[in-house]
PAZAPA-4460 file (N, C-alpha, C; in steps of 0.05 Angstrom, whole numbers, plus 32768, in hexadecimal, padded with zeros to 4 digits):
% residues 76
    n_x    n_y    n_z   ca_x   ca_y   ca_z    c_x    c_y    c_z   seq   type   mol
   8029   7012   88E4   800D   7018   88DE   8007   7010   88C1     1      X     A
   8015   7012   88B6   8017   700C   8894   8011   6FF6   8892     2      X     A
   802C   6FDE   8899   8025   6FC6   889B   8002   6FC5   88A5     3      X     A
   7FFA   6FCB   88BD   7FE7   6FB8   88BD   7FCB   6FBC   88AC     4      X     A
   7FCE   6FDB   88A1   7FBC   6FE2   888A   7FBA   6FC8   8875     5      X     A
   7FD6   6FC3   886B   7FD6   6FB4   885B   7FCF   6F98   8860     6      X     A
   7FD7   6F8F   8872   7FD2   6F75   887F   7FAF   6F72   8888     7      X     A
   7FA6   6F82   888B   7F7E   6F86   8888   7F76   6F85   886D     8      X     A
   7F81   6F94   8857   7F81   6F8F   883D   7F82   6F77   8832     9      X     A
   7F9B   6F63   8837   7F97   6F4F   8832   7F88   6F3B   8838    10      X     A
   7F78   6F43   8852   7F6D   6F30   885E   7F56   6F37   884A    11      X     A
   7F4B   6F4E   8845   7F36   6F4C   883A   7F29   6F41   881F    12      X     A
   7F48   6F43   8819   7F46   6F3D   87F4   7F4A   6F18   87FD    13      X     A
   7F4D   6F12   880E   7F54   6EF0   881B   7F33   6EEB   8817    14      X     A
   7F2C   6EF5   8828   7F11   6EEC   8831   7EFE   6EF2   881E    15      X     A
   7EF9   6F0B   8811   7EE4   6F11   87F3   7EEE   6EF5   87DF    16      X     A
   7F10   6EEF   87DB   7F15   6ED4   87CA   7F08   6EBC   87D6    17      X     A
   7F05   6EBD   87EC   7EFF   6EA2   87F9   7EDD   6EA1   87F4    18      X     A
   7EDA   6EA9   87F6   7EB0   6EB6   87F0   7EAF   6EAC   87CF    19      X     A
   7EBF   6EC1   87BD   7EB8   6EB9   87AA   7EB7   6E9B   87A1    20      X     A
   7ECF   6E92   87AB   7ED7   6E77   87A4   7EC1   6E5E   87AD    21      X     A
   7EB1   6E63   87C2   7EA1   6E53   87D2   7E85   6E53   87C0    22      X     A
   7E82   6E6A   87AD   7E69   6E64   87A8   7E58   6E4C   8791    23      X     A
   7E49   6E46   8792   7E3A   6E30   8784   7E47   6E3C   875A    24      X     A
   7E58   6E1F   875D   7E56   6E27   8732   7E3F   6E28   8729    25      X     A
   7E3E   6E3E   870D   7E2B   6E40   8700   7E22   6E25   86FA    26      X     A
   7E09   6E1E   86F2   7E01   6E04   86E5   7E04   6DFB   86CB    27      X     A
   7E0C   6E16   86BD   7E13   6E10   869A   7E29   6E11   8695    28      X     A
   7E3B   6E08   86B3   7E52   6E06   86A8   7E5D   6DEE   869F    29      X     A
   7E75   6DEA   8688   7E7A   6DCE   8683   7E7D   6DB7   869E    30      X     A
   7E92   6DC6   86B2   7E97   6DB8   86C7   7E78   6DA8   86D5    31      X     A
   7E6A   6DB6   86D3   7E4E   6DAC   86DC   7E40   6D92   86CD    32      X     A
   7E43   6DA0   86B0   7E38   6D8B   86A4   7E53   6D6B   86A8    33      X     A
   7E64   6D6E   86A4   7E74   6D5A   86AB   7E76   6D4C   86C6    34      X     A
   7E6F   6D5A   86D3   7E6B   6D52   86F2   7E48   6D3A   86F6    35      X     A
   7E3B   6D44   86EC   7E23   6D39   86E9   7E24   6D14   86DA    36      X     A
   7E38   6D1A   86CB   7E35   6CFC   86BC   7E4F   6CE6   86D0    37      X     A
   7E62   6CF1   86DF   7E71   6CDA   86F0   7E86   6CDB   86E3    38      X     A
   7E9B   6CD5   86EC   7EB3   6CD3   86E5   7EB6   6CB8   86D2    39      X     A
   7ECA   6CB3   86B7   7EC3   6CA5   86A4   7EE1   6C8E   86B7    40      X     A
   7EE3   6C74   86AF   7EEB   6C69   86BC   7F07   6C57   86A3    41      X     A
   7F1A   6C57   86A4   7F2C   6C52   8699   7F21   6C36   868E    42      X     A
   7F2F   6C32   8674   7F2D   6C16   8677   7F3B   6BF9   8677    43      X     A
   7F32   6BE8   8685   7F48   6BD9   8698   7F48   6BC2   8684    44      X     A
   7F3B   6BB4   866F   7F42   6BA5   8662   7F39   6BAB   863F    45      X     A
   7F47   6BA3   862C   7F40   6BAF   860F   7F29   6BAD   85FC    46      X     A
   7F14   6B9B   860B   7EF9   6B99   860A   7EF1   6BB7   860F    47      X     A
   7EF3   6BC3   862A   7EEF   6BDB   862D   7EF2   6BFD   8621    48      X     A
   7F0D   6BF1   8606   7F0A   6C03   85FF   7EF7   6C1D   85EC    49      X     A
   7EEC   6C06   85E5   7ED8   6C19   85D3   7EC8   6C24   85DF    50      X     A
   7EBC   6C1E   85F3   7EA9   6C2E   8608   7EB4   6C43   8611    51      X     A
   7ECB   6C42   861E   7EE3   6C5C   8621   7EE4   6C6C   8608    52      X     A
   7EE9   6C64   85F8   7EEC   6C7F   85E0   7ED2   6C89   85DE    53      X     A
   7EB9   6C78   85DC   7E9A   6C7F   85DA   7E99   6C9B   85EB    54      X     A
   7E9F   6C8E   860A   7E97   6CA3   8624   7EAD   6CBA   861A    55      X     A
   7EBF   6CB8   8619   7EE3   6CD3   8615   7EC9   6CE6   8604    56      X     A
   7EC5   6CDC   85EB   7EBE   6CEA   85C9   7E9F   6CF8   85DD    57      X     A
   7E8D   6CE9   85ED   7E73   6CFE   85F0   7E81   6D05   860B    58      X     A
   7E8B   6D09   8615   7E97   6D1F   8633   7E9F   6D32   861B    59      X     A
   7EB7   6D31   8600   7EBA   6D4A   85F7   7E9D   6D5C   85E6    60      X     A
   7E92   6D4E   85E7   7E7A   6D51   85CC   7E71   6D5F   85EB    61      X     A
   7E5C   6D5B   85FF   7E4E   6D69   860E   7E65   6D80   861A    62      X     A
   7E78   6D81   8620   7E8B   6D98   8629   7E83   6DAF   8612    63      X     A
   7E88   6DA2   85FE   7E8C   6DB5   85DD   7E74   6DC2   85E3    64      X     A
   7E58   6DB2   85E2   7E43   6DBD   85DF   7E3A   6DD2   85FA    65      X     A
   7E40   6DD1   8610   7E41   6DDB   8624   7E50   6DF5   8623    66      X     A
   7E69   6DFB   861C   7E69   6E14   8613   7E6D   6E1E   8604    67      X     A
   7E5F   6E11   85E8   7E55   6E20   85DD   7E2E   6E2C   85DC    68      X     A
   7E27   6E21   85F0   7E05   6E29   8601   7E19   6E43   860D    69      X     A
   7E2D   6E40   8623   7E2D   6E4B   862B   7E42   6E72   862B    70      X     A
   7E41   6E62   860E   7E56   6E7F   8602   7E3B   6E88   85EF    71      X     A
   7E24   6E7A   85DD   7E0F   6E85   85D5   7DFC   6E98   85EF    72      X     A
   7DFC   6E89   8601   7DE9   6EA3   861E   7DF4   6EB5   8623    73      X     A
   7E11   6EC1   861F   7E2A   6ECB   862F   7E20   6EE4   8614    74      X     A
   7E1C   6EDD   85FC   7E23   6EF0   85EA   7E05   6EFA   85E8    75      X     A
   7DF0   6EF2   85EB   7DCC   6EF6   85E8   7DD2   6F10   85F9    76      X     A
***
């Protein structure tokens, strides 16, 4: 009987994890904002690299600024 107390238990804490996990990310999150601009694309010949460091340097610059928007709302 024990067992299966426990084994309902876990199902539940399974399923409340599985819910949480499913729901829509906040929108101010970095992940979001990085998701919005595309994945940056290696680069395949040495012409390309300065564009690559360009895109690397503003993916960190909007991450940065992103939470820190989003550690300034967190503390308001």
């Amino acid at each position: 009987m024990r067992m299966i107390v426990v084994l309902i238990a876990l199902l539940a804490v399974g399923w409340l994890t599985m819910t949480q996990l499913q729901k829509s990310p906040v929108a101010n999150s970095p992940d979001a904002a990085a998701a919005s601009q595309g994945p940056i694309q290696a680069p395949q010949r040495p012409d390309q690299i300065e564009q690559f460091d360009k895109d690397i340097n503003k993916l960190y610059d909007d991450q940065a600024k992103a939470q820190q928007d989003a550690l300034r709302e967190a503390t308001q």
